[in-house]
Structures are given as structure tokens and as C-alpha cells.
KEGUGU-710946 format. One record per residue: residue in three letters; y, x, z of N, C-alpha, C, CB in turn. Coordinates in steps of 0.1 Angstrom, whole numbers. Atoms other than C-alpha are relative to their C-alpha. Glycine has a CB too. Layout:
N
<"ALA", <Y, X, Z>, <Y, X, Z>, <Y, X, Z>, <Y, X, Z>>
...
***
This chain:
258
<"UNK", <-10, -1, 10>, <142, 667, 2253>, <14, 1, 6>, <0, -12, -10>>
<"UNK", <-11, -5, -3>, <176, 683, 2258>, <14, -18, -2>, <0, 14, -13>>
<"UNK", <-8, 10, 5>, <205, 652, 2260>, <14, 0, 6>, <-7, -13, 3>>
<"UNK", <-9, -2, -4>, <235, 651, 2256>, <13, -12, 2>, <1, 9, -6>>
<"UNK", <-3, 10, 0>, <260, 623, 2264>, <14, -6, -2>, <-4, -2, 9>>
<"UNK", <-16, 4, 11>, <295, 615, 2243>, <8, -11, 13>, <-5, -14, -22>>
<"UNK", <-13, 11, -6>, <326, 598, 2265>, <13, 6, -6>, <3, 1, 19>>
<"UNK", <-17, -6, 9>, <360, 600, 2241>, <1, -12, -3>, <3, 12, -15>>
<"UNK", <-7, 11, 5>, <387, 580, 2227>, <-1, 3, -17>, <15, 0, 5>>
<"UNK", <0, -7, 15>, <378, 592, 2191>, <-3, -16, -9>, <-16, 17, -3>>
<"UNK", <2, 11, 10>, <371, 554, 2180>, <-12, 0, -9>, <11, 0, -8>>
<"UNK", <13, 2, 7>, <346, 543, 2154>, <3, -3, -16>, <-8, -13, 9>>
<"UNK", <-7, 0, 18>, <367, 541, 2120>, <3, 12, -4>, <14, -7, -4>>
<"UNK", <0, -8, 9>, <373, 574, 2115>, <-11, 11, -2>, <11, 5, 2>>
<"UNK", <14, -6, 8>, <356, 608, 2102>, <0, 6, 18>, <1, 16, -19>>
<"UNK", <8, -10, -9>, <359, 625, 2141>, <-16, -2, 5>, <9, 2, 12>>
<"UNK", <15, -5, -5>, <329, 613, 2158>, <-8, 4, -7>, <-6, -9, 6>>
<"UNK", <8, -4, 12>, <309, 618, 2126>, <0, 16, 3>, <7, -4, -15>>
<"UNK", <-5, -18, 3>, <325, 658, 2126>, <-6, 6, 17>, <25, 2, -2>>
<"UNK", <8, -6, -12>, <314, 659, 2165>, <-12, -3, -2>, <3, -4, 12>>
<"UNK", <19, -1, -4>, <280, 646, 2163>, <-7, 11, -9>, <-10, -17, -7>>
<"UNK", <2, -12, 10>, <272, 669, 2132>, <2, 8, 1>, <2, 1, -9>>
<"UNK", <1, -10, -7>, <284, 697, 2152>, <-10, 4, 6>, <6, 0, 5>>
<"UNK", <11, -3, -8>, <259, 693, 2178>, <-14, 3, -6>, <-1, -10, 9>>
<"UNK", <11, 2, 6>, <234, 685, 2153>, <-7, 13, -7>, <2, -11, -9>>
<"UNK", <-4, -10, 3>, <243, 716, 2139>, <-11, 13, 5>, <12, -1, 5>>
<"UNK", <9, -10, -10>, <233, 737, 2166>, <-11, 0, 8>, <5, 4, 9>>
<"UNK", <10, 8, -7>, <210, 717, 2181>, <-8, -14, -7>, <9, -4, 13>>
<"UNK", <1, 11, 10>, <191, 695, 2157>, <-13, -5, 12>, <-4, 4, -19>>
<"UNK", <8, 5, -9>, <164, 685, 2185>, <6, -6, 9>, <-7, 8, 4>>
<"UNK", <-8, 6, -11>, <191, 671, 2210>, <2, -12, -3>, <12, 6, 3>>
<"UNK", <-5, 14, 2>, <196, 637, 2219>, <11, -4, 3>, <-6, -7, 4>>
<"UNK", <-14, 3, -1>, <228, 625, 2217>, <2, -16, 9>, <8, 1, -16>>
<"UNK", <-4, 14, -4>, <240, 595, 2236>, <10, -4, 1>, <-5, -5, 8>>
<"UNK", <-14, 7, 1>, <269, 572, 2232>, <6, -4, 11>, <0, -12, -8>>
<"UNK", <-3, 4, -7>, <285, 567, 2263>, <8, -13, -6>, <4, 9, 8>>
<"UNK", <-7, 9, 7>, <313, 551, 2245>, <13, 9, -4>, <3, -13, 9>>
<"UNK", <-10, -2, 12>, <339, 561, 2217>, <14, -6, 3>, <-5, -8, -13>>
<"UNK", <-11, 12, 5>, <367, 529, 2226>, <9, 4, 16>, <-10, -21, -4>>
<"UNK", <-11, -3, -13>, <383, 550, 2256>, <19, -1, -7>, <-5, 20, 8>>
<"UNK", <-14, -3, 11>, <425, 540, 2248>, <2, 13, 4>, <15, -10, 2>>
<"UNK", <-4, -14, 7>, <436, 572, 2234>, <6, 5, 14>, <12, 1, -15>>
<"UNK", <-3, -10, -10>, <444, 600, 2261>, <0, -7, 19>, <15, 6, -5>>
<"UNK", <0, 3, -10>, <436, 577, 2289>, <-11, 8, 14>, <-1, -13, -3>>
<"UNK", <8, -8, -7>, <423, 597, 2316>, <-6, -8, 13>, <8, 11, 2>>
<"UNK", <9, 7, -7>, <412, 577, 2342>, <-4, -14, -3>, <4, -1, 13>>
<"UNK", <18, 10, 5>, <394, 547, 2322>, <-7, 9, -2>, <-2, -12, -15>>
<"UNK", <11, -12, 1>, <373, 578, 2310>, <-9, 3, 10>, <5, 13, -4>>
<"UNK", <9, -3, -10>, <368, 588, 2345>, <-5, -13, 8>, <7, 8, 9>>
<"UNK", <6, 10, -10>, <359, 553, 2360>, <-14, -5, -10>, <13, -15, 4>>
<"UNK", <14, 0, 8>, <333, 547, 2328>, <-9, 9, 2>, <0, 0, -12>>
<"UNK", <13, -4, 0>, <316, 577, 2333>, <-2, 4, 14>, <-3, 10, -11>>
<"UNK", <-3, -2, -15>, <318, 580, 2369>, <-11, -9, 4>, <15, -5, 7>>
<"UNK", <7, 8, -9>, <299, 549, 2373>, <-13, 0, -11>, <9, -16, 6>>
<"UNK", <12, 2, 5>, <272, 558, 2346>, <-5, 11, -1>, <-2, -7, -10>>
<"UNK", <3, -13, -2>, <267, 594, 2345>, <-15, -2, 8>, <12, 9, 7>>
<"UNK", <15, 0, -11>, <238, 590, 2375>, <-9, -7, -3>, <1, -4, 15>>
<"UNK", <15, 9, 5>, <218, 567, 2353>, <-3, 12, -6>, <-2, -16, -11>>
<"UNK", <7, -10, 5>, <208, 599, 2336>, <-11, 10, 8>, <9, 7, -6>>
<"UNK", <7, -6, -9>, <183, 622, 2343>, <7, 15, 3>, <-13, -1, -5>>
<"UNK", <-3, -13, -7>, <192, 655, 2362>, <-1, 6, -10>, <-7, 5, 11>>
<"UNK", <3, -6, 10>, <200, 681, 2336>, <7, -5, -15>, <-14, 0, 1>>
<"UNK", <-6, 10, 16>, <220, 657, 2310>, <13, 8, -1>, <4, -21, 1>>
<"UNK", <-11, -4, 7>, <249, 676, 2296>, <12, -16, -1>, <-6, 7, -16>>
<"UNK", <-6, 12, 1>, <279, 651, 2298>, <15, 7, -11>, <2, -9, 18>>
<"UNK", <-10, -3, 7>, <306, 659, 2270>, <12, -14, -4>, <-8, 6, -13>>
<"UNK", <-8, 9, 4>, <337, 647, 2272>, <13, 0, -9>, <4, -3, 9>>
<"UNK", <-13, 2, 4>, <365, 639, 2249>, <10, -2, 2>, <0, -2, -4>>
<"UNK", <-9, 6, -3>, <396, 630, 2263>, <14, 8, 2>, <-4, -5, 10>>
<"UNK", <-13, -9, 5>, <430, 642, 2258>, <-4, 17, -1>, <14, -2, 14>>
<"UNK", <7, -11, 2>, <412, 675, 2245>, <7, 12, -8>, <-12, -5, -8>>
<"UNK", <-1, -1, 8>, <432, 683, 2218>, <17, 15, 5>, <-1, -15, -7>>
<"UNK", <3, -13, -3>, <443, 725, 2218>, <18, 0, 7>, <-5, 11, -16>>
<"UNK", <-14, -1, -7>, <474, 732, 2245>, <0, 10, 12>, <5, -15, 6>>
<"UNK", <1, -11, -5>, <482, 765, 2260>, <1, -4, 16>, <11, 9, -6>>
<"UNK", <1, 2, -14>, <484, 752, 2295>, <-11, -8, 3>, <11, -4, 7>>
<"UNK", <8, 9, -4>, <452, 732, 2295>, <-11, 6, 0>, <0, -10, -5>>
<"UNK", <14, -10, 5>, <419, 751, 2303>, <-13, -9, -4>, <-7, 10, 13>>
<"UNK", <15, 8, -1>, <384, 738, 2295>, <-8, 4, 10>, <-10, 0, -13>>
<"UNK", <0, -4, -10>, <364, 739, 2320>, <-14, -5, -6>, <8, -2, 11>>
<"UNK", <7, 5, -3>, <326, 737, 2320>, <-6, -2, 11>, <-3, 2, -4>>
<"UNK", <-1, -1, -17>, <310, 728, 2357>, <-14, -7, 3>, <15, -9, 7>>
<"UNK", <17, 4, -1>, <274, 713, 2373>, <7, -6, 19>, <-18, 21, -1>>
<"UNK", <0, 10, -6>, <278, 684, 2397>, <-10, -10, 2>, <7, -4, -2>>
<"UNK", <8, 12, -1>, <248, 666, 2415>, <-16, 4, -8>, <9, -12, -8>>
<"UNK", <11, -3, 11>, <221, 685, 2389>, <8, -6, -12>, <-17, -7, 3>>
<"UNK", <-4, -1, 9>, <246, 674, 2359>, <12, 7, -4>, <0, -9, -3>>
<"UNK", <-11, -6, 1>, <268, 691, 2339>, <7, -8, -11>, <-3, 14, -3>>
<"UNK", <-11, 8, 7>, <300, 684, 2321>, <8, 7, -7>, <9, -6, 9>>
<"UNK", <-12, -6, 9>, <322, 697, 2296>, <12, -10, -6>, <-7, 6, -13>>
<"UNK", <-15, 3, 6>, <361, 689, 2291>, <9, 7, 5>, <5, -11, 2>>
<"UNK", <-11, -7, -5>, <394, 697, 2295>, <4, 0, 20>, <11, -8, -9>>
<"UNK", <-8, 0, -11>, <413, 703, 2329>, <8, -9, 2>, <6, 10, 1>>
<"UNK", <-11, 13, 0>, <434, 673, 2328>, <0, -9, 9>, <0, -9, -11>>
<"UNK", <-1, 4, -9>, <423, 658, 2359>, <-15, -9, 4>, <13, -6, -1>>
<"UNK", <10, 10, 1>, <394, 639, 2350>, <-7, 7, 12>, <-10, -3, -16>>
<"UNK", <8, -3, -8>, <371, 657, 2373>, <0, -5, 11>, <0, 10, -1>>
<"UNK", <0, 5, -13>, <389, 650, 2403>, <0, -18, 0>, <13, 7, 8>>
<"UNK", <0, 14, -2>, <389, 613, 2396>, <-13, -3, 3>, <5, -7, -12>>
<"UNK", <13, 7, -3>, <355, 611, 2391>, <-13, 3, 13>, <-8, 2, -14>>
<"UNK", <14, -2, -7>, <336, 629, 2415>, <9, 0, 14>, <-10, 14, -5>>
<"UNK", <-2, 4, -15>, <339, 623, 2455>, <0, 14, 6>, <-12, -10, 6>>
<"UNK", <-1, -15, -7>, <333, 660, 2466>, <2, 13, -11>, <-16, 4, 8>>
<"UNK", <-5, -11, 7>, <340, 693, 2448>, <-11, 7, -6>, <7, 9, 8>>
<"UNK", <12, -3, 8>, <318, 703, 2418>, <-4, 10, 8>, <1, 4, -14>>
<"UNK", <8, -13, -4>, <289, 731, 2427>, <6, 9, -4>, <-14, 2, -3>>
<"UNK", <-6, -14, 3>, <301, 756, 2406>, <6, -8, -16>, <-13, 16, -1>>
<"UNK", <-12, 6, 12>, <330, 755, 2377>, <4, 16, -9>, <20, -8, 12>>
<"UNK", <-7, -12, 1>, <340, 782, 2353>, <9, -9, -14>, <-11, 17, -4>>
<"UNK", <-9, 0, 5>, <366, 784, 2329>, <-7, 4, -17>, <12, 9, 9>>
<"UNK", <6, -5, 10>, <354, 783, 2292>, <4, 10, -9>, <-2, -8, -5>>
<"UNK", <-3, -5, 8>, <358, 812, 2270>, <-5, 6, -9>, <5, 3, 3>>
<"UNK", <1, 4, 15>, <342, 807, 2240>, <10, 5, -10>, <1, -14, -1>>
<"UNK", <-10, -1, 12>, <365, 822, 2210>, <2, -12, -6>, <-5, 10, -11>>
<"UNK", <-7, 8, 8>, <383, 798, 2193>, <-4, -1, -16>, <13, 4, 2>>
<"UNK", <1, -4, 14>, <374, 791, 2158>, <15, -8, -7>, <-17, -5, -7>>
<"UNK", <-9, 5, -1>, <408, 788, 2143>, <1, -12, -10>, <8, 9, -1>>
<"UNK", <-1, 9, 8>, <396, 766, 2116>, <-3, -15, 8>, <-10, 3, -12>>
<"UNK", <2, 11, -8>, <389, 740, 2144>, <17, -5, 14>, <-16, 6, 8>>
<"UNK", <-10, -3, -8>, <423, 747, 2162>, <6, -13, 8>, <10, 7, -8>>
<"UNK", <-6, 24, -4>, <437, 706, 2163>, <-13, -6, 2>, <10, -15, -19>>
<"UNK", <12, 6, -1>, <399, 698, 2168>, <-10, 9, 8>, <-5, -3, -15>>
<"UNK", <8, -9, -11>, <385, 718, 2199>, <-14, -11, 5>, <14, 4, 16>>
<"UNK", <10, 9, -3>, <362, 692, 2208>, <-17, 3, -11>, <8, -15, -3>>
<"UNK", <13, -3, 5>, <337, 700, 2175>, <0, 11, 0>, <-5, -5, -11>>
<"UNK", <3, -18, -2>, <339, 737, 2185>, <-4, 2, 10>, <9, 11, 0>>
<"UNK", <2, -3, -17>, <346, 750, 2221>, <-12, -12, 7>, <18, -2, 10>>
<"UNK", <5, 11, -8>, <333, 718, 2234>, <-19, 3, -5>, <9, -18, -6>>
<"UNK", <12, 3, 4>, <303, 713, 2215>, <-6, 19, 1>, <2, -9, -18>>
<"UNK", <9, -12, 0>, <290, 751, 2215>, <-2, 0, 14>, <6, 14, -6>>
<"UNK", <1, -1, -12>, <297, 750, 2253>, <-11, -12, 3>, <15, -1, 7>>
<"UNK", <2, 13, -3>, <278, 715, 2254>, <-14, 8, -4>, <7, -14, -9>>
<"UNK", <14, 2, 7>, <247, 726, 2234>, <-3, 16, 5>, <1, -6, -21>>
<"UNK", <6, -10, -9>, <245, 760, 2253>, <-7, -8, 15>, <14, 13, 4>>
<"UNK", <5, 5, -10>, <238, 740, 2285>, <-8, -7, 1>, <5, -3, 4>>
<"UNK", <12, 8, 1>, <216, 717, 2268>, <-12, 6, -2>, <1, -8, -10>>
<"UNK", <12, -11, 5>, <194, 745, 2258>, <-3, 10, 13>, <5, 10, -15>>
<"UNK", <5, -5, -15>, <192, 758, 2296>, <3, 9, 4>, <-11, 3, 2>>
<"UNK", <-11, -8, -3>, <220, 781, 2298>, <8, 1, 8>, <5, -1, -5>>
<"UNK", <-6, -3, -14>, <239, 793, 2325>, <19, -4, -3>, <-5, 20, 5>>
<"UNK", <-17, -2, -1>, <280, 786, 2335>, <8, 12, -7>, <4, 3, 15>>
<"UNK", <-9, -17, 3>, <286, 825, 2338>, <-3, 1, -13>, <-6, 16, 8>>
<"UNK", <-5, -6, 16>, <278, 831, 2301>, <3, -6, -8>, <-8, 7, -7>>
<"UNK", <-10, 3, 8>, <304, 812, 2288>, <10, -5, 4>, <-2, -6, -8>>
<"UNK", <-13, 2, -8>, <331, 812, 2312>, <1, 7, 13>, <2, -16, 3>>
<"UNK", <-3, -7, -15>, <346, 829, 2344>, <1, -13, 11>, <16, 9, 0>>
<"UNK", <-4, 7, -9>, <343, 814, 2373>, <17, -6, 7>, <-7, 7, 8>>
<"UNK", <-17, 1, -3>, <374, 795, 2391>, <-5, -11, 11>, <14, -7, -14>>
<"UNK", <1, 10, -13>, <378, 774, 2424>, <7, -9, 5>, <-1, 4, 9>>
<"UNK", <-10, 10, 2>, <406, 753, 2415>, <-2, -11, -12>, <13, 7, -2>>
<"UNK", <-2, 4, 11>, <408, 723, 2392>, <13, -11, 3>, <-14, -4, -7>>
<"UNK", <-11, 18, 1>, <433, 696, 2382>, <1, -10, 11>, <-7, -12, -11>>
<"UNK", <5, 14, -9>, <438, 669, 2407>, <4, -5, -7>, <3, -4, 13>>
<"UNK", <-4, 11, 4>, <448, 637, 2402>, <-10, -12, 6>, <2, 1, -15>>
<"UNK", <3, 11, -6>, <445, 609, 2426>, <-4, -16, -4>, <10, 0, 6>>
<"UNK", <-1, 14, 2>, <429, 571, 2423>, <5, -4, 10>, <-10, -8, -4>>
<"UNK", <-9, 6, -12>, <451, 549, 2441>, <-13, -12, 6>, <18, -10, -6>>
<"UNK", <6, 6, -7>, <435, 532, 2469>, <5, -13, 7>, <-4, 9, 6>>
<"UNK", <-1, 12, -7>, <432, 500, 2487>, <10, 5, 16>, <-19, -6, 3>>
<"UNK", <-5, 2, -7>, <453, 494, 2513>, <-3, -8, 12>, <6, -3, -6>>
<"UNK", <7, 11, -14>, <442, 480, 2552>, <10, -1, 7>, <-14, 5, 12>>
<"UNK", <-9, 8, -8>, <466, 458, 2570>, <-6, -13, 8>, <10, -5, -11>>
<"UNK", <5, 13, -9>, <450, 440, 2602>, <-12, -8, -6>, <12, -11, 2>>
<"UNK", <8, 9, 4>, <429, 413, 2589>, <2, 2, -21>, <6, -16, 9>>
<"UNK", <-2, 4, 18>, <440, 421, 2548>, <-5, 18, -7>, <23, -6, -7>>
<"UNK", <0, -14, 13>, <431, 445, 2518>, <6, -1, -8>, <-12, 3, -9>>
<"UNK", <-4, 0, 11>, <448, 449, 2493>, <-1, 11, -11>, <10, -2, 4>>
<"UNK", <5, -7, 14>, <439, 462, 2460>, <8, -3, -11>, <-13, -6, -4>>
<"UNK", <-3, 6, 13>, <445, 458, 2425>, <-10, 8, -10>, <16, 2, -3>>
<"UNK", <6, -3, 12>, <431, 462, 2391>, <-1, 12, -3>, <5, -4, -8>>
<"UNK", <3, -10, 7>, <417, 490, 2376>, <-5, 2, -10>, <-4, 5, 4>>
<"UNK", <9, 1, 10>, <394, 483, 2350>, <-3, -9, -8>, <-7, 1, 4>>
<"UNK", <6, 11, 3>, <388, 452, 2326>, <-8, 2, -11>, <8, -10, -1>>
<"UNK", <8, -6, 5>, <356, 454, 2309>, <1, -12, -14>, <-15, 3, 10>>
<"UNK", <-6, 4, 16>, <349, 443, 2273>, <-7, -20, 3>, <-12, 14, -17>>
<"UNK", <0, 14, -1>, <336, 406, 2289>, <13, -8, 5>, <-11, -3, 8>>
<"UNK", <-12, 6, -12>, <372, 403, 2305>, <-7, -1, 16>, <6, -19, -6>>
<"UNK", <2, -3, -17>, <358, 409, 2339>, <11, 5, 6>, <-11, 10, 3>>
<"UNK", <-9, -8, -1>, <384, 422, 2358>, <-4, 8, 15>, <13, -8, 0>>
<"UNK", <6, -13, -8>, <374, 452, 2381>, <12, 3, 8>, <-4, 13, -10>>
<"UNK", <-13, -6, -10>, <395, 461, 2413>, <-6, 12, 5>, <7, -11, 13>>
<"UNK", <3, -17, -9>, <398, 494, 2435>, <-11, -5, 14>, <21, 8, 10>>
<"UNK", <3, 2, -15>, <380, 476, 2465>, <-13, 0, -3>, <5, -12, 9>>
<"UNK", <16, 2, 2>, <343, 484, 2469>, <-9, -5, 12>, <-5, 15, -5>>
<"UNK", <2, 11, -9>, <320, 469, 2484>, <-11, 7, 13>, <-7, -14, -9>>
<"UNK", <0, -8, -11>, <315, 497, 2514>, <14, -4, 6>, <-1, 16, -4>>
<"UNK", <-8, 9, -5>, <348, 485, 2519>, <1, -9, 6>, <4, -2, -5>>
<"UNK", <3, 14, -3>, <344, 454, 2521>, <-2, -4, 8>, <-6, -6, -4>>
<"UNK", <9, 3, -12>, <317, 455, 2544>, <4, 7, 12>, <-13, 3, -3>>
<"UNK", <-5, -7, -16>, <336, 475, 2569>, <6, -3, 6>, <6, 9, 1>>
<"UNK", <-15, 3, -9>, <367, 456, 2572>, <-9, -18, 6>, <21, -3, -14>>
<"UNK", <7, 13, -3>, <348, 421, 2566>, <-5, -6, 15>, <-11, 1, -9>>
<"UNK", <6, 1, -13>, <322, 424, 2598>, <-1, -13, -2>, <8, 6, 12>>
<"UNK", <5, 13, 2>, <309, 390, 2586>, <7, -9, 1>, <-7, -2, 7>>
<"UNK", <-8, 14, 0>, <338, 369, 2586>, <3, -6, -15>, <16, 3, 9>>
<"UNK", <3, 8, 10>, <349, 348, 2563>, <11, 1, -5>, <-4, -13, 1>>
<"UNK", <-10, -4, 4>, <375, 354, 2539>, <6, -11, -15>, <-3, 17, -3>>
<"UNK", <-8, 5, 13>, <402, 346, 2509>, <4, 9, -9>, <12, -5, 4>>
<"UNK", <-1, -11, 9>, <406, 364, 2480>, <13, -4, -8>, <-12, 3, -9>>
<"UNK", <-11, 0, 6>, <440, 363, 2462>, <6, 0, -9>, <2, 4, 1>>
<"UNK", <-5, -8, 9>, <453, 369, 2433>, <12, -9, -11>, <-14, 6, -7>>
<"UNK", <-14, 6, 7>, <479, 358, 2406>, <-1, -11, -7>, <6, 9, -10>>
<"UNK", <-5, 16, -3>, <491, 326, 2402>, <-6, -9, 10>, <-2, -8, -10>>
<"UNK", <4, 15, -15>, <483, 310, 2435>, <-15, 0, -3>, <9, -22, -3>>
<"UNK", <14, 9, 3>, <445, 311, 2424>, <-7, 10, 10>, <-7, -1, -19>>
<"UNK", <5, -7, -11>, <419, 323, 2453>, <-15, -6, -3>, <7, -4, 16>>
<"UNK", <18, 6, -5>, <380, 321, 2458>, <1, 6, 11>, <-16, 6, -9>>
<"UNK", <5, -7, -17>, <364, 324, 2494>, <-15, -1, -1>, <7, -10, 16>>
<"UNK", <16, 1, -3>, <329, 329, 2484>, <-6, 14, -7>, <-7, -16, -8>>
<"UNK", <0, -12, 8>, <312, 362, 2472>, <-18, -7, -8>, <2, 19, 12>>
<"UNK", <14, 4, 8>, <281, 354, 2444>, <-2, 9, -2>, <-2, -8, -11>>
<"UNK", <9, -9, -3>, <254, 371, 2438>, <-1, 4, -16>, <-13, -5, 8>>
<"UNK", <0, 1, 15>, <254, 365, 2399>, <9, -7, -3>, <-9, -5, -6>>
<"UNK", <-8, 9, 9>, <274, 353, 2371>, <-2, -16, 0>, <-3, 4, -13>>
<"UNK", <5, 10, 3>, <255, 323, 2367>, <1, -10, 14>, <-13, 4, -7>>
<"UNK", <7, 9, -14>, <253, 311, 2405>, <18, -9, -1>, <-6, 15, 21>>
<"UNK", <-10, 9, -2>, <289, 291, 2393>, <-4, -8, -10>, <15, 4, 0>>
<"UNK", <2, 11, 9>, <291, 261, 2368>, <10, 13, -16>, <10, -19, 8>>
<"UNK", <-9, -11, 11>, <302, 279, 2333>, <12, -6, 3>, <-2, -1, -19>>
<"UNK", <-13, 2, 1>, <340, 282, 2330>, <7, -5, 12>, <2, -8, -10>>
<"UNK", <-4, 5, -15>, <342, 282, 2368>, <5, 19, 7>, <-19, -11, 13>>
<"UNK", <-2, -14, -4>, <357, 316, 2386>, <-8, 0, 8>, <10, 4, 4>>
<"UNK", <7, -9, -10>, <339, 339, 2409>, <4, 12, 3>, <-12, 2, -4>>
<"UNK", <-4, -12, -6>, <340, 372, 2429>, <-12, 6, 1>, <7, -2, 13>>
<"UNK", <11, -3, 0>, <312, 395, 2432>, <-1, 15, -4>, <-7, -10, -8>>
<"UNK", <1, -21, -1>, <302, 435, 2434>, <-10, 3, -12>, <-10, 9, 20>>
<"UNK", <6, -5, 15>, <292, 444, 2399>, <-7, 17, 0>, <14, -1, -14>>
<"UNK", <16, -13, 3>, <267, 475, 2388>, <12, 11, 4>, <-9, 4, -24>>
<"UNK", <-7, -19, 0>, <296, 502, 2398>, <7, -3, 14>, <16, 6, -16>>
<"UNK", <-1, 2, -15>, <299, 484, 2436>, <14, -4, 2>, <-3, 13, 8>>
<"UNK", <-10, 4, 1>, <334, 475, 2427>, <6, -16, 5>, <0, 4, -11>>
<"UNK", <-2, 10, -2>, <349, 442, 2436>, <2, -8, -16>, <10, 1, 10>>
<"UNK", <-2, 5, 12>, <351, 420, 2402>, <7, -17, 0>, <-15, 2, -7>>
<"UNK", <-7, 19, -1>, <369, 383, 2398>, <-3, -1, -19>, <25, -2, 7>>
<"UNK", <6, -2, 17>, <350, 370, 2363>, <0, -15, 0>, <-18, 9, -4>>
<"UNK", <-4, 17, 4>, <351, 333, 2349>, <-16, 1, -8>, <19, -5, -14>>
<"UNK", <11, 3, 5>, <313, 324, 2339>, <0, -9, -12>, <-6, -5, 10>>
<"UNK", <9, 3, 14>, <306, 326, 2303>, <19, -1, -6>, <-15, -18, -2>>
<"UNK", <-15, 2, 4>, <347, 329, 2302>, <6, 14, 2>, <8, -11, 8>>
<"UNK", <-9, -15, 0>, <378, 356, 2298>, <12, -2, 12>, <9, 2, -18>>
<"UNK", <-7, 3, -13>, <387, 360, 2330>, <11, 8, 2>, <-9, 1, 11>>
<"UNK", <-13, -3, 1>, <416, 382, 2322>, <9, -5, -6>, <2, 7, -3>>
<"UNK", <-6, 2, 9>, <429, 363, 2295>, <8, -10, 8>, <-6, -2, -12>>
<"UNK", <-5, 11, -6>, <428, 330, 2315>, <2, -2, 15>, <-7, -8, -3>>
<"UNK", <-3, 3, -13>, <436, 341, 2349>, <12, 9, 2>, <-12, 3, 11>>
<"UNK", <-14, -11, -1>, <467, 363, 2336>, <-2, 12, 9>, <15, -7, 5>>
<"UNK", <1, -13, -5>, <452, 395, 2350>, <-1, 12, -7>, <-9, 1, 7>>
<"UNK", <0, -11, 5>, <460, 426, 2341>, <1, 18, 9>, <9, -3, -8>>
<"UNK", <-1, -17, -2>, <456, 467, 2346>, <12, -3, 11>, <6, 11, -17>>
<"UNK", <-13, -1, -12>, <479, 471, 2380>, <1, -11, 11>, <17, -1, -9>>
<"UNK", <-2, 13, -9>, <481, 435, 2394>, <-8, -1, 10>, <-2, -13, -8>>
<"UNK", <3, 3, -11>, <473, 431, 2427>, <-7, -11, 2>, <10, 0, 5>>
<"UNK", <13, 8, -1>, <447, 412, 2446>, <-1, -2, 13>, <-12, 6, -4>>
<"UNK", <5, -3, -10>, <442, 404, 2483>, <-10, -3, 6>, <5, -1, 6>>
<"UNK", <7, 9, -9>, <415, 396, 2506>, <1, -3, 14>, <-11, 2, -1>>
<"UNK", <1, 3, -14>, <422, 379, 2539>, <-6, -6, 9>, <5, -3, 2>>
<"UNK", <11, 3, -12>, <397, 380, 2572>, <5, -16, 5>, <0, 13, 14>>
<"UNK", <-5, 9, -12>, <399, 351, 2591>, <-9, 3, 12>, <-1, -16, -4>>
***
């Protein structure tokens, strides 16, 4: 079965996702749709790329990945469909691509699909979705777009190595208040080399231990630990470990070797 896999900020109160899914359904009433997630904040472009970055490869080879994110119709923004890894992707040019992926898609073209103008402020249940549900059905790049060998950049900022320190910061806090930094744990293990460290962060508060699970602390005790997307995470067991460790999006983090 053909599947295809939703990442936008379109929310869950109003009529769009309704107007996208019933597009696809449309053209494609045998396709399975799946929810990455709806609750991306509006035009944010790299939470989009760090959610589906780190779940895209649970799918199987062949999954159509449609994205929504700042989509909406602007003469300098192309769409682009493209095949990375055995998946493919449909969105705009806005940068997402280069966030998410580590080397340079296989092949990329430039979509051009006619416009339907009754969809003009709503390209997503048109271009998108016809481009989406051609590829789900086993369709090629070239016949619905020109090739191109450039896209968007746009850099994630990276950790920082200073002697014996890393420094990081926030990137991500997930819907348990987890709080997600840039430092992964290839990192980690590079600079680390088995010593023993301190981890950092705001208000004077530190762990020097890395767990394996949530649970391996007492509830409402902090921890550190490399969650499902290999990232570095600082989480409060069975607690809101952003709320009550004042971390947020940007704030800095260190860890120091001894």
C-alpha cells in the first residue's frame, strides 16, 4: 500500500488539514496517510526539519513524505520534489531540505504542476498533493518537474569544542518538556574518550552521570541521556523539565571532561 506521511503547521481546529487529507483521498483513495504531526509553530522551519529528520527512516523505503511548512504561494519560492535514501519528499524550497538531510538529495526537480488558481493561498491541497500522490502511485521526478542541482541552504548551528568542553544548546523541547540539545551522542563519544564529565546548564544546576532510561532516577529527580534521535536530552523523571529547570529554545549547555 502506497503511504503517505503529513509534517505541517496547519493545527488541528481548523478546516485545512481536513481540505488536505480529502485531497489526497481524492486522487488516491487507497493511500495511507500518516500523521507525522500537525502542531509544527506556524512557519517554523527547522522544528519541521528536526521532527521529521529524526523519523522519516522509520518508514519503509518508498514512503512519500509531504510537507507543509511555510508553503503558502510566493513568486520566489519553488517547490521542489526530490528522492533521498529510497524516500521521497515534497515541499517548498525554504531551506528545510538542507537542514534535514546530511548529504545532497539523489535527484531534485523543480515542480511544475499548473497551478489551479482556485487553490492559489492553499498550494499545499493542489501542487503538493497531486505531486505527492503521483509519487505514491510509482511515478517518476521528470514527469512533474525539471531537474535542478541547487537548493536552499540553511545551516543548524553546531556544538562548539573547546579543550576539554562542548558547548551546545537547545534545540528542541518535546511535548514531555524534555529538553533536546545540538550535541549528539557521536559527539560525545569522540570528545568524551571515557572520562568523566559535568554537564551544565542554567541556574548553576549540573548532572555528571549519563542514564540509560527515564526511570533509572527517583521521580522528580533530573537526568541526561541520548534519546530515540541520538541527541543529548536533560529530562526530570515523570516531570517538566523545561518548565522547572527554566530551559528554553537557544539556552546553552556545557559539558566538561575531566
Amino acid at each position: 500500500m502506497a503511504i503517505i506521511t503529513l509534517t505541517t503547521d496547519l493545527g488541528d481546529k481548523d478546516i485545512y488539514q481536513a481540505a488536505l487529507k480529502g485531497s489526497i483521498l481524492s486522487l488516491l483513495p487507497a493511500v495511507s496517510i500518516v500523521d507525522i504531526t500537525h502542531s509544527v509553530a506556524a512557519f517554523n522551519v527547522q522544528q519541521a526539519a528536526f521532527i521529521l529528520k529524526n523519523s522519516y527512516h522509520y518508514f519503509p523505503k518508498g514512503t512519500v513524505h509531504l510537507i507543509g511548512i511555510d508553503t503558502v504561494f510566493n513568486t520566489h519560492t519553488r517547490y521542489l520534489a526530490l528522492s533521498y535514501k529510497g524516500h521521497c519528499f515534497v515541499g517548498a524550497d525554504n531551506g528545510i531540505f538542507s537542514l534535514m538531510f546530511d548529504d545532497d538529495p539523489d535527484e531534485v526537480v523543480e515542480i511544475n504542476i499548473m497551478q489551479d488558481l482556485k487553490f492559489l493561498h492553499f498550494p499545499l491541497a493542489d501542487i503538493f498533493v497531486k505531486a505527492a500522490c503521483h509519487l505514491a502511485k510509482g511515478g517518476k521526478l521528470n514527469q512533474i518537474g525539471l531537474p535542478i542541482t541547487g537548493i536552499e541552504k540553511k545551516m543548524n548551528l553546531q556544538p562548539v569544542i573547546e579543550r576539554n568542553l562542548i558547548k551546545g544548546m537547545v534545540i528542541y523541547i518535546d511535548s514531555f518538556q524534555n529538553v533536546i540539545t545540538n550535541i549528539t551522542k557521536d559527539l560525545f563519544n569522540k570528545v568524551q574518550h571515557g572520562r568523566r564529565f559535568t554537564l551544565y546548564f542554567k541556574r548553576n544546576e549540573t548532572i555528571t552521570n549519563l542514564s540509560w532510561h527515564y526511570n533509572e532516577v527517583p521521580e522528580g529527580e533530573k537526568l541526561c541521556l541520548f534519546g530515540i534521535s541520538d541527541h543529548l536530552e536533560i529530562a526530570i523523571n515523570k516531570g517538566n523539565a523545561s518548565g522547572l529547570l527554566g530551559l528554553n529554545l537557544g539556552d546553552s549547555v556545557i559539558i566538561d571532561f575531566e
